[in-house]
Backbone as CSV, one residue per row, in Angstrom:
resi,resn,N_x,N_y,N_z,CA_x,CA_y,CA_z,C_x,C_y,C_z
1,UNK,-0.749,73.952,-35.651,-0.701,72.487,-35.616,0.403,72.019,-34.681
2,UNK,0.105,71.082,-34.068,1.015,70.453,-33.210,1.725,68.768,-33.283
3,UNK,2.346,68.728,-33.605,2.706,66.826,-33.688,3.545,66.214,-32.609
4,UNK,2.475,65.644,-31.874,3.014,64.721,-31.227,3.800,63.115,-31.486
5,UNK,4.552,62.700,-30.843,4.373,61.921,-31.000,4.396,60.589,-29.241
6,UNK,3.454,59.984,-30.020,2.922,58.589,-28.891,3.430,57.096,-29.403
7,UNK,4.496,57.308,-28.704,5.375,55.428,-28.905,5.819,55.187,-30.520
8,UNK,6.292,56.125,-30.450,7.277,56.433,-31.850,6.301,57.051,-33.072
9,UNK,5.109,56.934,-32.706,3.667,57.401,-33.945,3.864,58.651,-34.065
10,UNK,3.733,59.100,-34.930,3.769,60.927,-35.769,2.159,60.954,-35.859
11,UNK,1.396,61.956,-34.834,0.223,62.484,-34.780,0.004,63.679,-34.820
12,UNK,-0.658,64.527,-35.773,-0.738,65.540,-36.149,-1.889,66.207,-35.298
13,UNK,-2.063,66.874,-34.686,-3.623,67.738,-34.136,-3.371,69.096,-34.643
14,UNK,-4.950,69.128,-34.774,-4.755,70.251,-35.327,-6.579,70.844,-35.219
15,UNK,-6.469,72.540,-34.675,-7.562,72.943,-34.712,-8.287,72.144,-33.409
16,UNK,-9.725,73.101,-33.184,-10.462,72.409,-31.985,-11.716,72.571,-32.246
17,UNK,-12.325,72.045,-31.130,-13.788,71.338,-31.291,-14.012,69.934,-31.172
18,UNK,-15.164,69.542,-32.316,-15.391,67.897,-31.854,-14.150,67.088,-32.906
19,UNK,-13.789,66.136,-31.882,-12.552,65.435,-32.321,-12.426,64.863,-33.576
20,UNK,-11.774,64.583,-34.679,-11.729,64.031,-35.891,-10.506,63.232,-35.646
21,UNK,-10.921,61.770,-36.235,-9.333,60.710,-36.069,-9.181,59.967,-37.759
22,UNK,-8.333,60.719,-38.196,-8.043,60.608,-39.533,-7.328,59.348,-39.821
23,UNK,-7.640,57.842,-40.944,-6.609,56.683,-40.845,-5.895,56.405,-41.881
24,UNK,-5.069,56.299,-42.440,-4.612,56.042,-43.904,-4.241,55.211,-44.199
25,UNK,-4.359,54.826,-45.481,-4.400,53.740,-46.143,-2.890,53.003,-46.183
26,UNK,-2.946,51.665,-47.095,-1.342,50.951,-47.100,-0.713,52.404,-48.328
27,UNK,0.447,52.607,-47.598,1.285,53.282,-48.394,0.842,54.874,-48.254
28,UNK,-0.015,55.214,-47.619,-0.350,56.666,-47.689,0.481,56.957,-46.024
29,UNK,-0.193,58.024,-45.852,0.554,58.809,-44.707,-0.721,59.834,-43.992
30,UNK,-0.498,61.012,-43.370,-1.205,62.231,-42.587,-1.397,63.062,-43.661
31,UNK,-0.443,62.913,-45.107,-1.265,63.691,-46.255,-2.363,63.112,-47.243
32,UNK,-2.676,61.933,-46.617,-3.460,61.091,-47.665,-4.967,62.545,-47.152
33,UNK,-4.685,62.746,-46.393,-6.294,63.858,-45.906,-5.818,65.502,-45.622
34,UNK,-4.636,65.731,-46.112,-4.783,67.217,-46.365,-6.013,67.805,-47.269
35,UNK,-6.265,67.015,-48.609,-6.704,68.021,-48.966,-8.571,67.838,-48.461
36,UNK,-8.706,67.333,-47.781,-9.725,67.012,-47.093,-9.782,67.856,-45.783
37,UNK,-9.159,68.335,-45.408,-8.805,69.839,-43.609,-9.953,70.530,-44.028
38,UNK,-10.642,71.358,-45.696,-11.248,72.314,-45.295,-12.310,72.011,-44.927
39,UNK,-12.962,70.887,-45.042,-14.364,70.483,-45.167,-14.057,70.471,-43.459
40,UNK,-13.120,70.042,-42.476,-13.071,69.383,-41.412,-12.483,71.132,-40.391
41,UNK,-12.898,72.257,-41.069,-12.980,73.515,-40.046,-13.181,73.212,-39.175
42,UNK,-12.884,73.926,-38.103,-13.272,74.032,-36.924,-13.713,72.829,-35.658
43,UNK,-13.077,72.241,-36.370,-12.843,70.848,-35.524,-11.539,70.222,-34.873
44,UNK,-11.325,70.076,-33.999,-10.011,69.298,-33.794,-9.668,67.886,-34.364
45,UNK,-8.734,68.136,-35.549,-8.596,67.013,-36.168,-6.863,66.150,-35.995
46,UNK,-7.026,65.180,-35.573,-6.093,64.058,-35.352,-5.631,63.432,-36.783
47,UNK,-4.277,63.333,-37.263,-3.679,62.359,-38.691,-3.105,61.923,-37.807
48,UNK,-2.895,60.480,-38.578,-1.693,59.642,-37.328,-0.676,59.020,-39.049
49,UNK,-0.021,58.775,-38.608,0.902,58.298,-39.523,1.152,56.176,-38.796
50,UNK,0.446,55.864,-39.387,0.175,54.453,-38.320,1.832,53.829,-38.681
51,UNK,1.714,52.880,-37.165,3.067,52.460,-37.256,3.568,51.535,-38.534
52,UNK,4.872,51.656,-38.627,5.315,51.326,-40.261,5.091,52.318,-40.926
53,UNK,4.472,53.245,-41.174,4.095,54.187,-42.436,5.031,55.412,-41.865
54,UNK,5.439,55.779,-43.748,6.052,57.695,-43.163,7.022,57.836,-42.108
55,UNK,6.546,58.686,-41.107,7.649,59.273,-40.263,7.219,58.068,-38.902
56,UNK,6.284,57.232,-39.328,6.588,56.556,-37.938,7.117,55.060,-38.090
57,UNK,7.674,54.967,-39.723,8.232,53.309,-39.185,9.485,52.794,-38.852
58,UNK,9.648,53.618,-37.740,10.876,52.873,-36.989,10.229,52.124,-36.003
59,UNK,9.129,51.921,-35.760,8.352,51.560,-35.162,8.522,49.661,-35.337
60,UNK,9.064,49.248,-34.149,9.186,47.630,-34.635,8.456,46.991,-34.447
61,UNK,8.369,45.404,-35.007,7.307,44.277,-34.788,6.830,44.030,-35.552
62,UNK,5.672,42.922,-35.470,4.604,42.747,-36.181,3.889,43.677,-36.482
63,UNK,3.351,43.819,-37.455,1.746,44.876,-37.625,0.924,44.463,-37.957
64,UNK,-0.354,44.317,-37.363,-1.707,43.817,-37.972,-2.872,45.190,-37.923
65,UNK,-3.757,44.361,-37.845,-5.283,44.902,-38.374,-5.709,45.708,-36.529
66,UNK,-5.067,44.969,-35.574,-5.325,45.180,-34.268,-4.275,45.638,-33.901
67,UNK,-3.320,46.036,-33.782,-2.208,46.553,-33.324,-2.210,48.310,-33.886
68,UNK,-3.022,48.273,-35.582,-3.032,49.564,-35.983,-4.423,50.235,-35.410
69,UNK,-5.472,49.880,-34.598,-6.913,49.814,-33.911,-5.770,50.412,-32.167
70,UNK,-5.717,49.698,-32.487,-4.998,49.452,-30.727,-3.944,51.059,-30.381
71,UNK,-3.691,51.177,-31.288,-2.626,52.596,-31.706,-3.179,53.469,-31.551
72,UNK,-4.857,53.626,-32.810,-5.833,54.647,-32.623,-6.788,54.934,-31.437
73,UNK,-6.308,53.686,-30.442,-7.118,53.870,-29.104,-6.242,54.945,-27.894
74,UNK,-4.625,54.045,-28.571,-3.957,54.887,-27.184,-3.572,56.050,-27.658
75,UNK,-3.683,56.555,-28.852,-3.339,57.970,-29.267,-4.646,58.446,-28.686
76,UNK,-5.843,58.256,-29.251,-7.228,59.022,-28.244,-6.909,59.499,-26.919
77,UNK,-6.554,57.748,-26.209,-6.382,58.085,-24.640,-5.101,59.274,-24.120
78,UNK,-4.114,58.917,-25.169,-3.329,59.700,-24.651,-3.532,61.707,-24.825
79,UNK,-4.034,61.521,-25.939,-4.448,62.925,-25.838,-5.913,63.524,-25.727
80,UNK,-6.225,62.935,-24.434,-7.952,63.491,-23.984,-9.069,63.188,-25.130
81,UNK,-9.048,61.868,-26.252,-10.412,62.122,-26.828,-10.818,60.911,-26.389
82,UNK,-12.614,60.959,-25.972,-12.980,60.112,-25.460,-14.296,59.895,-26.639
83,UNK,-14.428,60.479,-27.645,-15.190,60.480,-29.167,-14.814,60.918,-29.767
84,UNK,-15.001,60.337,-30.922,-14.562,61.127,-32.169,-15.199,60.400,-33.163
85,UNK,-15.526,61.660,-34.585,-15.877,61.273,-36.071,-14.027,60.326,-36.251
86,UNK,-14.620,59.483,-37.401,-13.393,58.465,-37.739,-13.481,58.690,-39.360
87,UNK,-12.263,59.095,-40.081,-12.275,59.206,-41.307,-11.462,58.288,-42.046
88,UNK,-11.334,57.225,-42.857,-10.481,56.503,-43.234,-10.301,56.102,-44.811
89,UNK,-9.247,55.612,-45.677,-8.899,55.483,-46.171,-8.154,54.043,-47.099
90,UNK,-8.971,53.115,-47.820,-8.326,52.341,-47.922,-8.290,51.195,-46.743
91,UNK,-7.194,50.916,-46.234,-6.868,49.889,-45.259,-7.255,50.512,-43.842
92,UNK,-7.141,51.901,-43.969,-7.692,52.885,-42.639,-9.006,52.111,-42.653
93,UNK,-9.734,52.293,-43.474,-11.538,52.087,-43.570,-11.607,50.465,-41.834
94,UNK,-10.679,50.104,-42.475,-10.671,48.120,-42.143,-10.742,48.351,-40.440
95,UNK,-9.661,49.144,-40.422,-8.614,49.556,-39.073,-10.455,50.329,-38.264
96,UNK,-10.554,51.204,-39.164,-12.051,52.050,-38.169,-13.207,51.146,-37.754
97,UNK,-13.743,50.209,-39.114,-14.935,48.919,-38.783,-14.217,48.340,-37.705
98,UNK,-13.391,48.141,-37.235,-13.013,47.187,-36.051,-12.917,48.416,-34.546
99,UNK,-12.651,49.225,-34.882,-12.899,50.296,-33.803,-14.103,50.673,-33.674
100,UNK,-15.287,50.484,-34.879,-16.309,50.997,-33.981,-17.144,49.574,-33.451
101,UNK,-16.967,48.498,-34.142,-17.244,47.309,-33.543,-16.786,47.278,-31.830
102,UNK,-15.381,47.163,-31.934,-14.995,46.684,-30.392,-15.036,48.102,-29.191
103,UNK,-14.955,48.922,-29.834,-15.247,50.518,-29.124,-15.381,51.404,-29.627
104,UNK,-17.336,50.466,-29.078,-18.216,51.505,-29.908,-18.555,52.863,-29.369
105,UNK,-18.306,52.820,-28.424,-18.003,54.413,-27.353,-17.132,55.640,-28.030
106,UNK,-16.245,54.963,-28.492,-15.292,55.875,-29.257,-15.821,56.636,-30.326
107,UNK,-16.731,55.443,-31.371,-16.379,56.241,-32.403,-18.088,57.065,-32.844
108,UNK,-18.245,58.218,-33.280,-19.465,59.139,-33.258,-20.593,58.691,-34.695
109,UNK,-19.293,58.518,-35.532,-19.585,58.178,-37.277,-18.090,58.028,-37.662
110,UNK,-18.487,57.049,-38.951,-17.932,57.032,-39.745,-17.574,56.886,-41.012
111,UNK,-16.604,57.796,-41.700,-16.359,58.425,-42.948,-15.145,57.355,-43.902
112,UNK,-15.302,56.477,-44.714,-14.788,55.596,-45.296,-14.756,55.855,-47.098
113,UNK,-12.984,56.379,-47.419,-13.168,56.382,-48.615,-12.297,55.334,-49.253
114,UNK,-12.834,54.552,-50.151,-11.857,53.267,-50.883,-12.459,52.544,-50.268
115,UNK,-13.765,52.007,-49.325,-13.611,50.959,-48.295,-14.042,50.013,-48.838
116,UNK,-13.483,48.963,-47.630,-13.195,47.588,-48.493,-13.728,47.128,-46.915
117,UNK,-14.390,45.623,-46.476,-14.334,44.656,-45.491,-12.971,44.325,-45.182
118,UNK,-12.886,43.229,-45.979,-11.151,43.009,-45.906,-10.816,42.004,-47.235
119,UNK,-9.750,42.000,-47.679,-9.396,41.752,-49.112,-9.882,40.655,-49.500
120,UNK,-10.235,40.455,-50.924,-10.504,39.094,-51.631,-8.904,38.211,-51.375
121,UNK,-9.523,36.820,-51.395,-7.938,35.931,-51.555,-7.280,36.361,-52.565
122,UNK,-7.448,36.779,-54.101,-6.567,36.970,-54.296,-5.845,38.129,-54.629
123,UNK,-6.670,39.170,-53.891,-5.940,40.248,-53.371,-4.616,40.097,-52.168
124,UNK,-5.124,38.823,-51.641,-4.003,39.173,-50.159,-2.807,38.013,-50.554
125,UNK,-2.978,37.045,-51.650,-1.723,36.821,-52.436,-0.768,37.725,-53.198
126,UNK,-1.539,38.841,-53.838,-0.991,39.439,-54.408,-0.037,40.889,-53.569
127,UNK,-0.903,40.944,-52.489,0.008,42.074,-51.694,0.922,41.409,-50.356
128,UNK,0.726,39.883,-50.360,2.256,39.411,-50.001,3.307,39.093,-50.633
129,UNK,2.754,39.128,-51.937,4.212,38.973,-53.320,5.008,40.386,-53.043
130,UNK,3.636,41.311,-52.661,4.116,42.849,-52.899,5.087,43.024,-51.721
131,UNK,4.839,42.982,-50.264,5.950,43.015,-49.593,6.881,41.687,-49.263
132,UNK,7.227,41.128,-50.394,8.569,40.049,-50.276,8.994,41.368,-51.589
133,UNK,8.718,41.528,-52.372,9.567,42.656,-53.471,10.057,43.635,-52.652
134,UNK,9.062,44.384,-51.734,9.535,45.862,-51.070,10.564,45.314,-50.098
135,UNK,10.371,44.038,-49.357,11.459,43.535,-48.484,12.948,43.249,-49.145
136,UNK,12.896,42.317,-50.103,14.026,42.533,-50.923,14.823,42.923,-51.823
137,UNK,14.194,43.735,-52.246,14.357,44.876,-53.409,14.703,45.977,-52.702
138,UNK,14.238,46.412,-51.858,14.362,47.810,-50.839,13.471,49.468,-52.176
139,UNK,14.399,50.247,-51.500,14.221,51.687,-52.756,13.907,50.926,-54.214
140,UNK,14.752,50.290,-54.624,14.230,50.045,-56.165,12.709,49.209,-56.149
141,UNK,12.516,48.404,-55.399,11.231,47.418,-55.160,10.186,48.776,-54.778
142,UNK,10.796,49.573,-54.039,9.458,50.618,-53.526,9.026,51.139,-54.957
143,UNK,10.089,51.961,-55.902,9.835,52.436,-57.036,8.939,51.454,-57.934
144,UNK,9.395,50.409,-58.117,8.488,49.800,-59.195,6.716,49.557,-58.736
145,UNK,6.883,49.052,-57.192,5.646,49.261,-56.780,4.625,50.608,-56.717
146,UNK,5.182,51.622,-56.540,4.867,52.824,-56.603,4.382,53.283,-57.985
147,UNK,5.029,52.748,-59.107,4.699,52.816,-60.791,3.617,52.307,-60.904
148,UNK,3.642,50.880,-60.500,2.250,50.166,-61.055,0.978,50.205,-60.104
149,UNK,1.375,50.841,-58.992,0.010,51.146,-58.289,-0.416,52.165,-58.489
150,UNK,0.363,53.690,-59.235,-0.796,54.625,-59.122,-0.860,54.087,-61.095
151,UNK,-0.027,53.352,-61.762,-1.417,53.038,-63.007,-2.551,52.161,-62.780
152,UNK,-2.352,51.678,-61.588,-3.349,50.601,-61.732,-4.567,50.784,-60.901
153,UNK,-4.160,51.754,-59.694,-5.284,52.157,-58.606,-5.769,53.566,-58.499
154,UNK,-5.560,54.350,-59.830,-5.810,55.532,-60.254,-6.729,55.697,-61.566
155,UNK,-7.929,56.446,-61.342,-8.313,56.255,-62.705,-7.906,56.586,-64.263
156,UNK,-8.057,56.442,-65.450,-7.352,57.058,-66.757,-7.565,58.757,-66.561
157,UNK,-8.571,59.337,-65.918,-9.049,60.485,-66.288,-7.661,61.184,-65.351
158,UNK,-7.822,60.756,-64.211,-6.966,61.629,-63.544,-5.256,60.925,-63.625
159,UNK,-4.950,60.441,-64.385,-3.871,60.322,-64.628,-3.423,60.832,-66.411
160,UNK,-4.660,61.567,-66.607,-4.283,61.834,-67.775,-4.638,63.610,-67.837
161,UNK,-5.499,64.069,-66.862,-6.005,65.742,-66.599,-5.387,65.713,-65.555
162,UNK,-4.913,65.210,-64.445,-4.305,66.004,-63.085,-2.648,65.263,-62.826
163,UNK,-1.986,65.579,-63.601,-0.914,64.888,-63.121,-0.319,64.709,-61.576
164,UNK,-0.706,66.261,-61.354,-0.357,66.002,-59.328,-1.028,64.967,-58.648
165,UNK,-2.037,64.458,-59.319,-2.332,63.049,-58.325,-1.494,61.841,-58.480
166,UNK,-0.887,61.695,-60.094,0.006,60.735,-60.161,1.639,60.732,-59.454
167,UNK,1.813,62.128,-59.456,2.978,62.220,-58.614,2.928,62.070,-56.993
168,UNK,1.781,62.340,-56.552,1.292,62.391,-54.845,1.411,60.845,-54.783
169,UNK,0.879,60.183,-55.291,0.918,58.910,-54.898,2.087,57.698,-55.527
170,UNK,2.828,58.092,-56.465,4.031,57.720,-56.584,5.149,57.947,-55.246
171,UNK,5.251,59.578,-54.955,5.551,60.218,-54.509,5.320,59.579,-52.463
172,UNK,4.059,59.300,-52.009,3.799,58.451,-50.958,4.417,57.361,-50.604
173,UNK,4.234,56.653,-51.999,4.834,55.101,-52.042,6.119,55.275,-52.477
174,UNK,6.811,55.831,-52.836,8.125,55.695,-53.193,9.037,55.980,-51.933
175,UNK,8.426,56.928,-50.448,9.092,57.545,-49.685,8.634,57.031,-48.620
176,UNK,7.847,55.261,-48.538,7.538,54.655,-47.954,8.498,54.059,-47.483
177,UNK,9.145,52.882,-46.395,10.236,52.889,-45.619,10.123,51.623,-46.581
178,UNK,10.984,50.990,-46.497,10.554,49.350,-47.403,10.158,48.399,-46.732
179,UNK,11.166,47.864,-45.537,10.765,47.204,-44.412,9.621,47.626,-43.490
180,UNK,9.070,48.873,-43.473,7.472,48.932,-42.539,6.665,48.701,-43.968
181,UNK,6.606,49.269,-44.700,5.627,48.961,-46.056,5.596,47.372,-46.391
182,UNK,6.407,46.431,-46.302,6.223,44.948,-46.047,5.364,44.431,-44.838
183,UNK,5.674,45.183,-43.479,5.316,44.778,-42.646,3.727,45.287,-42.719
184,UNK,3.732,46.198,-43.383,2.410,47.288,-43.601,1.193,46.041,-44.399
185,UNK,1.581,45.899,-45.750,1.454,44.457,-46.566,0.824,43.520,-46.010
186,UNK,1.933,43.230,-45.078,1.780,41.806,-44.514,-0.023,42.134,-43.096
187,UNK,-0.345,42.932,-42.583,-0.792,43.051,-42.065,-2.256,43.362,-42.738
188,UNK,-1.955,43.971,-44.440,-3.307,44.299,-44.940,-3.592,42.164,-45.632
189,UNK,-2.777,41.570,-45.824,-3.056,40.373,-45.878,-3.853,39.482,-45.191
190,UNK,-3.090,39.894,-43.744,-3.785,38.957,-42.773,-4.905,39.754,-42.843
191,UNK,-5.487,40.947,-42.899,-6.537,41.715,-42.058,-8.229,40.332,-42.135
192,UNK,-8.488,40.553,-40.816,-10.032,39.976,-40.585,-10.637,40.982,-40.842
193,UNK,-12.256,40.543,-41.022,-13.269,41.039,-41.601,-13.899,41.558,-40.076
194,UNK,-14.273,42.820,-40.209,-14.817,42.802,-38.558,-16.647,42.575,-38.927
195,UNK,-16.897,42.593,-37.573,-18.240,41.959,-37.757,-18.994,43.594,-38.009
196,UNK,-19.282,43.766,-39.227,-19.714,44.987,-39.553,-21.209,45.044,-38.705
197,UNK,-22.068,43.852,-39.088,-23.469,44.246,-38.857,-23.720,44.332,-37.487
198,UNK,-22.618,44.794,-36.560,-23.025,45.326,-35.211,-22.719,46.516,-35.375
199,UNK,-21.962,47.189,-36.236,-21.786,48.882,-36.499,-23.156,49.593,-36.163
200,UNK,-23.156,50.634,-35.263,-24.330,51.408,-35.055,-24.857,52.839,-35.491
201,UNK,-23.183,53.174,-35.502,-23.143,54.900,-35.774,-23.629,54.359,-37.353
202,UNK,-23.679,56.183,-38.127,-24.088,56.310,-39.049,-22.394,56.490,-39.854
203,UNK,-22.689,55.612,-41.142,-21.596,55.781,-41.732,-21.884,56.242,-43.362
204,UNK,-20.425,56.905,-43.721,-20.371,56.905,-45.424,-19.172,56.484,-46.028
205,UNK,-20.107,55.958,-46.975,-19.074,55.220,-48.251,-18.995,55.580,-49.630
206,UNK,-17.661,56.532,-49.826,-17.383,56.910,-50.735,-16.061,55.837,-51.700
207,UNK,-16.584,55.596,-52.940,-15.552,54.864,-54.165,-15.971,55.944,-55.261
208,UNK,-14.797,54.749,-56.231,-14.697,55.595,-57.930,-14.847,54.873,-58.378
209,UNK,-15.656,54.787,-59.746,-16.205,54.384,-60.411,-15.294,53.070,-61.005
210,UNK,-14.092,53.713,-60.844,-13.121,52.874,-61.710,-12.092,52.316,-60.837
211,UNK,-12.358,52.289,-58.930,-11.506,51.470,-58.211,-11.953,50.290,-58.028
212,UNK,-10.765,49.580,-58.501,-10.331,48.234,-58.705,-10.389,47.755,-57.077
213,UNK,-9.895,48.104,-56.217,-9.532,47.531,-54.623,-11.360,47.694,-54.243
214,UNK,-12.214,48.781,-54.496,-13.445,49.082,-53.349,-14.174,48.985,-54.673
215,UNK,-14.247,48.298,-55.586,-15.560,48.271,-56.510,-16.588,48.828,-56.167
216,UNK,-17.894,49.873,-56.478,-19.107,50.122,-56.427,-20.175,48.772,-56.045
217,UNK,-20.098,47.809,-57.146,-20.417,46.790,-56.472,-20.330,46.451,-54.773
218,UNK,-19.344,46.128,-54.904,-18.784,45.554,-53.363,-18.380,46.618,-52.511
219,UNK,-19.037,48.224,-52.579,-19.292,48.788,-51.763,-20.664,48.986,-51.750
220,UNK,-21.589,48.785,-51.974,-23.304,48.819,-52.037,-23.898,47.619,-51.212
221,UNK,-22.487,46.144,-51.688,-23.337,45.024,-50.807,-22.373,45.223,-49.112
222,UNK,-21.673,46.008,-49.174,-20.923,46.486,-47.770,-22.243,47.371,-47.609
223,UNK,-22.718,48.620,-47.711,-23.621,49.081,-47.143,-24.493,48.081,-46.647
224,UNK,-25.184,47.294,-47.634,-26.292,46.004,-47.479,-25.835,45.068,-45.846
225,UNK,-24.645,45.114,-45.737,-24.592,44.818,-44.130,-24.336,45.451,-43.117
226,UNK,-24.129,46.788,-43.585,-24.457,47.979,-42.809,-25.976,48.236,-42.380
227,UNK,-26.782,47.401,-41.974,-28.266,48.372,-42.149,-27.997,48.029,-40.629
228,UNK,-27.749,47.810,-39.666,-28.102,48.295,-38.233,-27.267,49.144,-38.151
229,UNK,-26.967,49.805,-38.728,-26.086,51.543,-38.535,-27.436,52.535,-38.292
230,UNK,-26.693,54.072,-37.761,-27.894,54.778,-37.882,-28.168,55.244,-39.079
231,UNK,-27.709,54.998,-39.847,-28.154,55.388,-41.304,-26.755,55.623,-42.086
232,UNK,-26.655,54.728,-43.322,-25.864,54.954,-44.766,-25.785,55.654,-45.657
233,UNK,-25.102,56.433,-45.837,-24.822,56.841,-47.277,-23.623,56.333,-48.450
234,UNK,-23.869,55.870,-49.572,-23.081,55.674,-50.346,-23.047,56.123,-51.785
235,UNK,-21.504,56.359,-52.030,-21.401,57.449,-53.024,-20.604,57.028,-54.118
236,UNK,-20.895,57.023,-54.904,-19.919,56.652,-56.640,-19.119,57.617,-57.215
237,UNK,-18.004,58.602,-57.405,-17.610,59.227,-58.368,-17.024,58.937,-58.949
238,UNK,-17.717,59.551,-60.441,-17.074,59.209,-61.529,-15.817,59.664,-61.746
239,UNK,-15.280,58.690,-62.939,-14.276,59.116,-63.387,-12.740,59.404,-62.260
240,UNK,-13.023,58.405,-61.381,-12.320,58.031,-60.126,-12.086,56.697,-59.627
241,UNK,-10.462,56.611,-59.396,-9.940,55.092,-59.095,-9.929,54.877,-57.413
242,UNK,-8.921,54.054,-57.117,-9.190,54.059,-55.288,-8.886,55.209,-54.240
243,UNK,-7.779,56.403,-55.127,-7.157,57.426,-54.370,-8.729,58.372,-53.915
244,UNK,-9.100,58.101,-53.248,-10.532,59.184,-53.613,-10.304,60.765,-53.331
245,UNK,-9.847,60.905,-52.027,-9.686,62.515,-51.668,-8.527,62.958,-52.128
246,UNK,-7.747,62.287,-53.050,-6.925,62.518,-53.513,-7.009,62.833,-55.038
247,UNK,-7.794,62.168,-55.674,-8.176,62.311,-57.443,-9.479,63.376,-57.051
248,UNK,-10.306,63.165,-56.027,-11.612,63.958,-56.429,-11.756,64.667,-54.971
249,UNK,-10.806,66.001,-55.154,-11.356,66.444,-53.406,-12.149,66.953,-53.115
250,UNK,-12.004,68.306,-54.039,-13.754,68.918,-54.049,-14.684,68.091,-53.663
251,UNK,-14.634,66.847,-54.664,-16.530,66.023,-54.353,-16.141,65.300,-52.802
252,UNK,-14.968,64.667,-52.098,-15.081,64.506,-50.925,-15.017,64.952,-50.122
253,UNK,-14.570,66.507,-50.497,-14.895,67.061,-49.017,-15.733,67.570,-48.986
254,UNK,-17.028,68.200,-50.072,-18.454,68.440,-49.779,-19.186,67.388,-49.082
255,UNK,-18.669,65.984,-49.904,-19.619,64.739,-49.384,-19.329,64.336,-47.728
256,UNK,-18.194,64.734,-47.429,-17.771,64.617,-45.720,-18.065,65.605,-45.032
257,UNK,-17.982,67.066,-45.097,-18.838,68.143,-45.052,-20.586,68.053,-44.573
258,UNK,-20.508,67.330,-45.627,-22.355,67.089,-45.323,-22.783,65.976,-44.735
259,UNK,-21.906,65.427,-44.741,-22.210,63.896,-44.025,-22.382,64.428,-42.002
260,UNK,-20.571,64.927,-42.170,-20.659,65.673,-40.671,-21.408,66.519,-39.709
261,UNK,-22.459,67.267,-40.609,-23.329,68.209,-40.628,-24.461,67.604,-40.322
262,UNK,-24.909,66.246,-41.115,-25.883,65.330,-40.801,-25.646,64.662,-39.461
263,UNK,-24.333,64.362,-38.870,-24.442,64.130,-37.702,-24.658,64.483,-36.509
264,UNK,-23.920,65.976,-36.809,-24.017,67.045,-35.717,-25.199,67.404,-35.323
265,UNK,-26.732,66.977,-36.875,-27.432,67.828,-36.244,-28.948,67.014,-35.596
């Protein structure tokens, strides 16, 4: 593995073949899809740690919905990919619909777990309360946020049989910077809705049964404006909150596995 980095961004490559551009969610990082690598053999796969997040938020400015798009373009350009499968996560998912909308050249398919359009209103009240706490609170504001998001965006099962998922994602968000995780916030607030029903590639949509952010619901009527894609798949697991490849990896990396396989062939 090799990590570059492009304008302060921490990009991981790794392995070769057809390109993979991995996106992660608010508060995750380049491990939100470790345990997702085996399904993605023999491929050259790209994690970026988007600016604000992890090891890249020294990274200054504003951050939006286009600035984190705009990142995943010049990391491509800068390191020779001119396609790639797009795998995302959460707020990643948001960041990829707008990449394959505005460059649709880029992207081959795409792989969306947690996905969401872009937040209900009063989702994006509630995660600008969240970074004015992480802004002025700092470390202690990260901790409390970090508590009540993996009880609240994790399902009972796996916070009660896998404790390593409750610590991974405490553990993410707690070692989140405070000031990029506000700015991070502030950008999943503003995020626009991209115009999905020009999406062409073939995409999948994986939730849990029990995530609160990507409801089953309101990922089925997201497929429903997916139909000029080359074809949908969407997937429910049970007994699973919004962390998906994180509470249930086995089932996502067979389901990305086979999804990829369907494209290739």
């Amino acid at each position: 593995m090799t990590l570059h980095w492009v304008d302060k961004v921490a990009v991981e490559d790794e392995g070769e073949g057809d390109a993979v551009v991995c996106v992660h969610g608010l508060g995750g990082s380049s491990n939100s899809f470790t345990a997702l690598m085996p399904a993605l053999a023999g491929q050259r796969v790209l994690r970026l740690d988007l600016p604000g997040s992890a090891r890249s938020s020294a990274v200054s400015g504003v951050l939006s919905i286009a600035r984190f798009a705009e990142c995943v373009r010049t990391v491509c350009a800068r390191l020779g990919i001119t396609r790639a499968h797009l795998v995302g996560h959460s707020m990643g998912t948001i960041v990829c619909q707008h990449l394959a909308v505005e460059t649709p050249k880029l992207v081959r398919c795409l792989a969306l777990f947690g996905p969401l359009i872009s937040p209900a209103e009063a989702a994006r009240a509630a995660i600008r309360t969240r970074a004015g706490k992480a802004r002025s609170e700092g470390p202690s504001g990260m901790q409390d946020i970090a508590q009540t998001l993996m009880n609240g965006a994790t399902s009972a099962d796996s916070r009660r049989r896998h404790p390593a998922v409750a610590a991974f994602v405490r553990e993410s968000l707690m070692r989140q910077d405070p000031d990029g995780y506000a700015r991070s916030c502030e950008a999943l607030a503003d995020a626009p809705a991209a115009a999905v029903e020009e999406i062409r590639a073939p995409v999948l949509l994986v939730t849990g049964d029990e995530d609160t952010v990507a409801p089953p619901q309101a990922v089925r009527a997201m497929a429903e404006r997916l139909g000029g894609s080359a074809g949908v798949r969407t997937v429910v697991l049970n007994r699973c909150g919004h962390w998906t490849p994180i509470e249930r990896p086995d089932e996502c990396a067979r389901e990305l596995r086979d999804f990829l396989a369907s494209v290739r062939s």
